[in-house]
N, C-alpha and C positions, 0 to 999 in steps of 0.2 A: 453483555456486550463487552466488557473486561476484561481483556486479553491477560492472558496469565506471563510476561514477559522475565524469564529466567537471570540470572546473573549471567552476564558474559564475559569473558571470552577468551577461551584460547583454542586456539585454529586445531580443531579435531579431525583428522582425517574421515569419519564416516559420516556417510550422508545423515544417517539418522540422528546423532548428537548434533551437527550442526543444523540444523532443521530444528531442532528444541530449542537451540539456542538463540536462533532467530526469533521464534514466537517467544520466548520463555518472558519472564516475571518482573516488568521494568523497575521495581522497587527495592530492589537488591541490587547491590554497591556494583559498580561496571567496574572488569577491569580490563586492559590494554588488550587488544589481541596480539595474538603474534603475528608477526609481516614474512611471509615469505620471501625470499630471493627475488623471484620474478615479479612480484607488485610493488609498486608503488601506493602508497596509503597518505593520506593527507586527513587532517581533521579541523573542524573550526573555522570553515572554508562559509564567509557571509553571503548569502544568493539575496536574500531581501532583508528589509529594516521597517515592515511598516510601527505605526505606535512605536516608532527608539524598540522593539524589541529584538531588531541584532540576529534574526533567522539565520543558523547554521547547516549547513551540513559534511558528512564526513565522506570521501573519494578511494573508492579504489579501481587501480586500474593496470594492464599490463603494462610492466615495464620497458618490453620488447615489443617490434612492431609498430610500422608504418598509419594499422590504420585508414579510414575512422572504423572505429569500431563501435557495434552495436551497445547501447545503453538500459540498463534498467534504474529505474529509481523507486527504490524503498521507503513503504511509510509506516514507521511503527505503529501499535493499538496502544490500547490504555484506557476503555471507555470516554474517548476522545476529554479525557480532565487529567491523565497519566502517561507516562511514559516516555520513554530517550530516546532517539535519534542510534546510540552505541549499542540498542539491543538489535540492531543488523548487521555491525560492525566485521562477524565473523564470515555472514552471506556474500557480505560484498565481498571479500577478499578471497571466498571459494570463487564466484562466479568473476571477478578477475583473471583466476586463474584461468577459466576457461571461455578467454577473450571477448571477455565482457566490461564494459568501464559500468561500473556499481556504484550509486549512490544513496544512503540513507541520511534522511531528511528531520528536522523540528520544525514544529508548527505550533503554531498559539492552541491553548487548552482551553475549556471550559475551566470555571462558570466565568470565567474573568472575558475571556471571548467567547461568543457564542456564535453556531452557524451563523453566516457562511464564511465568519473568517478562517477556520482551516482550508477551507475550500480554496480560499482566495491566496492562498499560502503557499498550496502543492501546485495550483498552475504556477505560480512565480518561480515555484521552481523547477519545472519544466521550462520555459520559457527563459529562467536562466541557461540550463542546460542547453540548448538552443544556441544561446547569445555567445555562450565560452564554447562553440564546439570543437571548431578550430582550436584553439588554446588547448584543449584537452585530448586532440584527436577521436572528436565522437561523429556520429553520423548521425546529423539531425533529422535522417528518414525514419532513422530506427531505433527510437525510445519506446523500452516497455516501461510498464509499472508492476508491483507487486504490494499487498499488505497483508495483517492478519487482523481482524475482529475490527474496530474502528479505523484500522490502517486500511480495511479491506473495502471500508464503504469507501474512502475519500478515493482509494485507485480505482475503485467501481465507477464513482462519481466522474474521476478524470476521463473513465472512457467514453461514458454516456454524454459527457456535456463539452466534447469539443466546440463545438461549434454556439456557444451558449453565449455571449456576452455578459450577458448582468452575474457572471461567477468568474468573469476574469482577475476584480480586483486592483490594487493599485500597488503592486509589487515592482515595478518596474520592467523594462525590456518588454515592456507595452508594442512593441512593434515583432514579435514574437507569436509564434502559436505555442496554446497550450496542451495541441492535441499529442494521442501519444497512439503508438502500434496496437497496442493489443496488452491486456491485462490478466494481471492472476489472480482473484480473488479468494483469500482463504479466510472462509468463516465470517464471513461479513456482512451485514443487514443489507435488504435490499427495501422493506416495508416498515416504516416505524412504525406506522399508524396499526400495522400487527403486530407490534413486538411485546407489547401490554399483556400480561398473562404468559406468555410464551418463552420468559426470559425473566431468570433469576433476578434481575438487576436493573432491566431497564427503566422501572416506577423510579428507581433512585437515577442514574444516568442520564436518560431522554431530557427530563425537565431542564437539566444544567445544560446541555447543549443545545436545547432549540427553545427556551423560554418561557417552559410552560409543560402542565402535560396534554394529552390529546382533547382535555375537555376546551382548555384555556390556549393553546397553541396549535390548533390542529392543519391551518395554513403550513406553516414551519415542519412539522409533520409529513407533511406531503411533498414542501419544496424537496427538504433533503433527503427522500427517498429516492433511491438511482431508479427505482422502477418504473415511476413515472415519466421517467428523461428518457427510456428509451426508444430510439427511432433508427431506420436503416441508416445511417451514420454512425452508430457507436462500432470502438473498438471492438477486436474478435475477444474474445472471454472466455477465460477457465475458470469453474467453481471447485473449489475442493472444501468438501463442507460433509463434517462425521455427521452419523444418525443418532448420537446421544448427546448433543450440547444444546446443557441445560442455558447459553447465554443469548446464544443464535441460534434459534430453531433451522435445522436443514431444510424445512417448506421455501426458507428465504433464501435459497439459493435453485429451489424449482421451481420458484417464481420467474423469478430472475431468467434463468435459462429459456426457458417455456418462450417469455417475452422476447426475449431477445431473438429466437430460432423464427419468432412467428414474423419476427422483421425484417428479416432475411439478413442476418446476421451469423457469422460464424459464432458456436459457442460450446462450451464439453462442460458436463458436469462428471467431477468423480467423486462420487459417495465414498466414501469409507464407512462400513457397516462398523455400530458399537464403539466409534470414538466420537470424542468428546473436544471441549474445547481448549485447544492446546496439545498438539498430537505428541505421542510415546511412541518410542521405536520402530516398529513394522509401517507404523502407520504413517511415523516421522519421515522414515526410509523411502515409503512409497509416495508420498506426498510433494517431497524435494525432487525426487524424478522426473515425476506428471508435471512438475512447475518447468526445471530446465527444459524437459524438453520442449514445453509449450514454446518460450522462448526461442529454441534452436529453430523450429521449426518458422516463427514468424521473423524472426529479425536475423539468424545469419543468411548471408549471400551462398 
């Protein structure tokens, strides 16, 4: 469930490099992307503080234009114990471009927190999103989400549990919804309690972020599976999930679908046959496509 998160960033014109570079290798030195002419880019920008720990996130958005315009907010992977907020840095500033106000988000990590406070992290920052919309020119109709690998369950999670109380949390702009348009899910658990055997890493991963493994945590297990959460109320959903990742079996995302289709829920799965986890070029190319366009389709007017 390790998202392989690459060094980033400088703003590549082709879909396929920047698509790597959003998932790529959060463990590798970040460096500044470059800012186009027409966005505007901000970083370091605080949405919540629970525990003093100072949650940031990084903005971009058209320079031009009235506005509000449609929002995504980005949540990196990292087997929810890794990873930066700047490995989206370069996303956000393409889909800027293409009149979108983009934000990529921090959240508290394992082992030091454990479910559900990531959870309680990314509504806050929806719900911040929300509370500055005006200030930012966003339309608080129309917030998507997107992740990759751990990034993918927490926006999975955002969709299935609008409506959920006890995962709002105490981030503040409590008088806020957390709900959000419609999600892209790439590569992302939907069953832990299946991930055992099926995943390079998750015997080591699972335990740090829900407590335990399935013998000794298996409540926690089932809470934080989005699959359980879903009901005719969840977001529309896209799975984009390869048929050789050894970290997130693609089952866990035709689970997912299946559920969601059967609830009368909008929702698409695109396979990519023989990719793996953390896509390469063609796969990159076609993957960043199938995402915007999901987007364009649900949140522009």
């Amino acid at each position: 469930m390790t998202a392989n998160f690459p060094k980033s960033i400088l703003l590549i014109p082709t879909l396929a490099l920047s698509f790597l570079i959003a998932y790529g290798n959060p463990l590798r030195a970040q460096k500044a992307p470059v800012v186009p002419d027409d966005v505007v880019f901000e970083t370091g920008i605080e949405y919540a503080n629970p525990d003093d720990q100072h949650l940031q996130l990084n903005m971009a958005r058209p320079k031009k234009g009235d506005g509000p315009f449609p929002t995504i907010v980005c949540i990196h992977g990292g087997g929810f114990r890794a990873g930066k907020r700047e490995g989206y840095d370069s996303l956000c500033i393409r889909l800027a471009q293409q009149g979108y106000v983009a934000l990529t988000v921090s959240y508290r990590l394992a082992p030091k927190y454990q479910f559900p406070a990531a959870i309680h992290d990314v509504k806050a920052a929806v719900r911040w999103t929300r509370a500055n919309a005006a200030k930012y020119k966003i339309d608080p109709t129309r917030i998507g989400v997107t992740g990759g690998s751990a990034g993918g369950h927490l926006a999975q999670f955002l969709a299935v549990t609008g409506d959920v109380k006890e995962f709002e949390g105490e981030g503040g702009n409590a008088e806020q919804s957390s709900k959000v348009a419609c999600v892209v899910n790439v590569y992302g658990p939907s069953d832990f309690t299946k991930s055992y055997g099926k995943s390079v890493d998750a015997a080591e991963v699972l335990p740090l972020f829900l407590g335990g493994n399935l013998e000794t945590a298996r409540k926690q297990h089932l809470r934080a599976s989005p699959l359980y959460w879903v009901t005719p109320n969840a977001a529309p959903t896209l799975c984009i999930h390869g048929t050789e990742d050894k970290y997130v079996a693609h089952e866990q995302a035709v689970w997912l679908i299946d559920k969601l289709k059967a609830a009368g829920v909008e929702a698409e799965l695109l396979t990519l046959a023989g990719a793996g986890h953390g896509f390469k070029g063609k796969d990159a190319e076609t993957s960043e496509k199938a995402m915007i366009g999901f987007f364009d389709k649900r949140l522009k007017k």
